[in-house]
N, C-alpha and C positions, 0 to 999 in steps of 0.2 A: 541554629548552626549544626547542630549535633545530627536534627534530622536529615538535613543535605547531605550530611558526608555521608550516613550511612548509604542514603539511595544512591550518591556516586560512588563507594563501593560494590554497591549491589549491582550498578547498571556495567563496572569494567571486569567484572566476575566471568559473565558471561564472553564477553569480548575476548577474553585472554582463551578462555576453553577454545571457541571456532579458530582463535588465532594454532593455536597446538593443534586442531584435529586438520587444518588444512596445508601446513606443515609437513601433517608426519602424510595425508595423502598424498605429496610433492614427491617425498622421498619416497615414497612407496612405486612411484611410476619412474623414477630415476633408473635406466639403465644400467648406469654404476653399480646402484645398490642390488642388482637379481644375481642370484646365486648362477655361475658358471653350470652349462650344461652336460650333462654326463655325455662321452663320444664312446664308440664302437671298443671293444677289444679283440686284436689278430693273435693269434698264437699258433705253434708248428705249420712253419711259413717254410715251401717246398719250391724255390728258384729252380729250377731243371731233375731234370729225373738224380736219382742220389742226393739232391739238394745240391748238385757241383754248380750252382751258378754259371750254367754254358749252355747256350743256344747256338745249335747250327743254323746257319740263313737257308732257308729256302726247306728246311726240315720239321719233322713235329716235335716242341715243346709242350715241358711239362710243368703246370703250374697247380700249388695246392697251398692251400691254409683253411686253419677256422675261425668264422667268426662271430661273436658273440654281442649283436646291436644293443644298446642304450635303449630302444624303445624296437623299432621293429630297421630291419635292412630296407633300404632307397636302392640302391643300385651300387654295386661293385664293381671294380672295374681298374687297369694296369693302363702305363706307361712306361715307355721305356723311350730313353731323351739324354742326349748327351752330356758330357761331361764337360763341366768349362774349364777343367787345366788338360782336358785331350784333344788329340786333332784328331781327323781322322779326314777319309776323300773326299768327300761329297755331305753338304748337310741331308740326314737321314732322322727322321721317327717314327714311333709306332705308338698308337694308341688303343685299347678296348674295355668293352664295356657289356658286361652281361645284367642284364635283366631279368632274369628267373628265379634269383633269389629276393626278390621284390617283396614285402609284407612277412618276412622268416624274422624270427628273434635271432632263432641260432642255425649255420650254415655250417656246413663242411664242402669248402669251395675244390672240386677237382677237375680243372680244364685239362684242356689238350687245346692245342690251336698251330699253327703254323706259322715261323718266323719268314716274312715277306720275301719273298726274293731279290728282291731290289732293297736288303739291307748292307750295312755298311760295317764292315769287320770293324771290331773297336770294346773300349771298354764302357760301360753303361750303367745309367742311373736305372736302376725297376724302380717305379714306383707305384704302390699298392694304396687306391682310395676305394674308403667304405664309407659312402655318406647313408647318414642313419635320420629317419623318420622324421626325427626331434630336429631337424636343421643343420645337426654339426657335421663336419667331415673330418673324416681320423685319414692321413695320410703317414705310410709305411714304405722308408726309403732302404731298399737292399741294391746291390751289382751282381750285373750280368753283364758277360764277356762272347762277344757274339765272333764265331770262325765259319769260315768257308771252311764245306767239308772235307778241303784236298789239305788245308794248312790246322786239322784236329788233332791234338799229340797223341791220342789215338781214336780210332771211330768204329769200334767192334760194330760189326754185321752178322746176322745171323745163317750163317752158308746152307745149313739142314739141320733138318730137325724131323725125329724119325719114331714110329711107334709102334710094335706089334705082337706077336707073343711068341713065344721060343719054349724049346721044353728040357726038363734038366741039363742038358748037355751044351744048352743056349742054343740048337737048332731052329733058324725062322721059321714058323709054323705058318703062322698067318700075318699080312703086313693090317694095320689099322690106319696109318695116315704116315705122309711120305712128303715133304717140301716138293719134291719132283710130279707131284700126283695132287696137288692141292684141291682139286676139285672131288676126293675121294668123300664117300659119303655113307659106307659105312661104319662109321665110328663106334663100336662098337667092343666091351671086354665083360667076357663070365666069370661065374664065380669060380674059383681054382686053378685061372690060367692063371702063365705066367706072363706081366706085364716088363717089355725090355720097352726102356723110352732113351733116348740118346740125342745127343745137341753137337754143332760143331759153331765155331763163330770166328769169323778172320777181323784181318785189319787190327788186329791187339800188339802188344806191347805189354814186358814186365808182368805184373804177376793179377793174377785173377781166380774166381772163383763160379760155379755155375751150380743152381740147384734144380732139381724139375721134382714138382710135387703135384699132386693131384687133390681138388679142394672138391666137395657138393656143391653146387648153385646154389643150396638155399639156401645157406650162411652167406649169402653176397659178399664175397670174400675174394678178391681179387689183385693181389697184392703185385706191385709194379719194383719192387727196390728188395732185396735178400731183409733188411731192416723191418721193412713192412709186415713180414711173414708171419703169420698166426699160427704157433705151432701146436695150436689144441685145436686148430680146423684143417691143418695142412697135412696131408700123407706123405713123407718125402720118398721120393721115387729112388733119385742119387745123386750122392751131391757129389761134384768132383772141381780137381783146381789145379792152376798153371803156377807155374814160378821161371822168371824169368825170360820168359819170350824174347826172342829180338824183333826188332822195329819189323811191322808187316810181318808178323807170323800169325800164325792161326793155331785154335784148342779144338781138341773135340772132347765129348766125356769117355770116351773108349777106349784112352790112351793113355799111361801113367808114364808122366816122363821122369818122373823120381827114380825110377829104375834103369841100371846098365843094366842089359841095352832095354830098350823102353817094352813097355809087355802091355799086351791088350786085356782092357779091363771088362770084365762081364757081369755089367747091373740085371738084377731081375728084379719082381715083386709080385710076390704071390697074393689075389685079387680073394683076401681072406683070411691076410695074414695076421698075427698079433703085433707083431713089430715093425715100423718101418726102418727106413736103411738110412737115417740120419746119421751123420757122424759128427764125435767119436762114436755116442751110443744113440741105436733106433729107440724109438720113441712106442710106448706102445698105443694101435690102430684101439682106441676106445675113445669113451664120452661122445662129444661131436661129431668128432668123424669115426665114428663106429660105421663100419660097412653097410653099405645099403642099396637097392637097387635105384636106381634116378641119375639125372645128370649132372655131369662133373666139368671141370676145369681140369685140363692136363694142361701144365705149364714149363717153363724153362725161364727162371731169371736168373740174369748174367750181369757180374759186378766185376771191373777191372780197379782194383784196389789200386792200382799204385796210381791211374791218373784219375779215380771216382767216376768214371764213365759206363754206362750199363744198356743194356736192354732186357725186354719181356718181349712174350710171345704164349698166345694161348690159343688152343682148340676146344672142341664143344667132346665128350668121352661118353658113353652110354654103357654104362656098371647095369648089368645084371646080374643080380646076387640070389 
């Protein structure tokens, strides 16, 4: 008797192990049991230029974020899809989808694209998917508020915008590039002129602000929002600003309306100088952008503070120094 038990001990020893190792292989294929998989992170997420969450229909749109895949980027890509407590005229959506950030870890997304013409004024879901490599999709819900461009509480335009060189007295000497003459193609400033750059922009309202700086190409350095502006790569040329406007007025930078009666203002910059004409105080022309001869970015970004609405505008400059 004694011998029996032991061998039927002996023979359910083993039965119990296969029983536990086929067990824990059960759970081990158990969907429940797999760890959740890691998805996409978006961060500094850019709804329309200023980030004012406004889309004109039929106009270009500015959309930017980064994003940071779990394993590598699948495809990125927006919607933009009604609201179920809105009405609105006509059912309207919009969908897209870029592919070129395909197999990136890390993306800094900066479209432009054009809200359809045949959209529908209204308030909106954006919605921002980044499906990542690993399977998962990160979905990022912000609003967007889409106007026809006659019904924008304001919709600054950029009327001119002007460049060329003048000599102490502010005398035009030579013109460089003229909104009237867009086809001009000498773009061209030396060392020791002086550079007068000046901007006007209608369609404003309330109060606002304009800066025109000059950047090198090769710091790819292209700044679309006053926010945006890198001021260790930027030259600022002159910044100037409104207060007040009435409905449909227009700014130029030439014109200081703080003053009875208003007085014309005379920016220059000398192509060599130490200091740029940033205010309160310029900034001094070293490190980065220390002078040099190559091609530049002459710009003009415009921010209407009181409704967050803006625009940019850039030319190609040839500094010879």
């Amino acid at each position: 008797m004694k011998t029996m038990l032991s061998k039927s001990k002996f023979i359910f020893l083993p039965l119990f192990i296969l029983s536990v190792f086929f067990t824990s292989c059960n759970n081990d294929d158990d969907p429940e049991n797999e760890e959740p998989k890691e998805t996409a992170k978006i961060t500094n997420i850019e709804i329309g230029l200023n980030n004012n969450e406004i889309g004109t229909i039929a106009k270009d749109f500015h959309f930017n974020a980064e994003v940071l895949a779990a394993t590598k980027i699948d495809s990125i890509g927006i919607k933009i899809v009604p609201r179920p407590d809105e009405t609105y005229e006509k059912a309207w959506s919009f969908e897209k989808t870029w592919s070129q950030y395909q197999n990136v870890k890390n993306a800094l997304i900066h479209e432009h694209f054009s809200i359809p013409a045949d959209a529908v004024e209204g308030k909106y879901d954006f919605i921002i998917i980044v499906k990542d490599q690993n399977g998962t999709t990160l979905e990022e819900k912000r609003a967007i508020t889409l106007y026809l461009a006659a019904n924008l509480p304001v919709d600054p335009q950029l009327f001119s915008f002007y460049a060329g060189t003048v000599d102490n007295n502010y005398k035009i000497l030579r013109e460089i590039y003229n909104t009237a003459n867009p086809d001009k193609t000498d773009l061209r400033i030396s060392k020791d002129e002086l550079l007068n750059a000046r901007a006007a922009v209608s369609g404003l309202k309330g109060d606002g602000k304009a800066v025109i700086i000059l950047i090198n190409k090769k710091h790819n350095h292209r700044p679309e929002t006053l926010e945006a502006i890198d001021y260790s790569k930027a030259i600022v040329v002159d910044v100037a600003q409104h207060v007040g406007v009435p409905a449909s007025g227009s700014f130029s930078t030439t014109t200081d309306r703080s003053t009875t009666p208003i007085t014309l203002r005379k920016p220059k910059l000398k192509i060599g100088a130490d200091i740029d004409n940033n205010t309160p105080a310029g900034n001094p022309i070293d490190g980065l952008k220390a002078w040099e001869s190559g091609q530049y970015y002459l710009g003009i970004i415009y921010k209407n503070t009181t409704y967050n609405m803006g625009l940019f505008e850039y030319i190609n400059l040839q500094i010879e120094y």
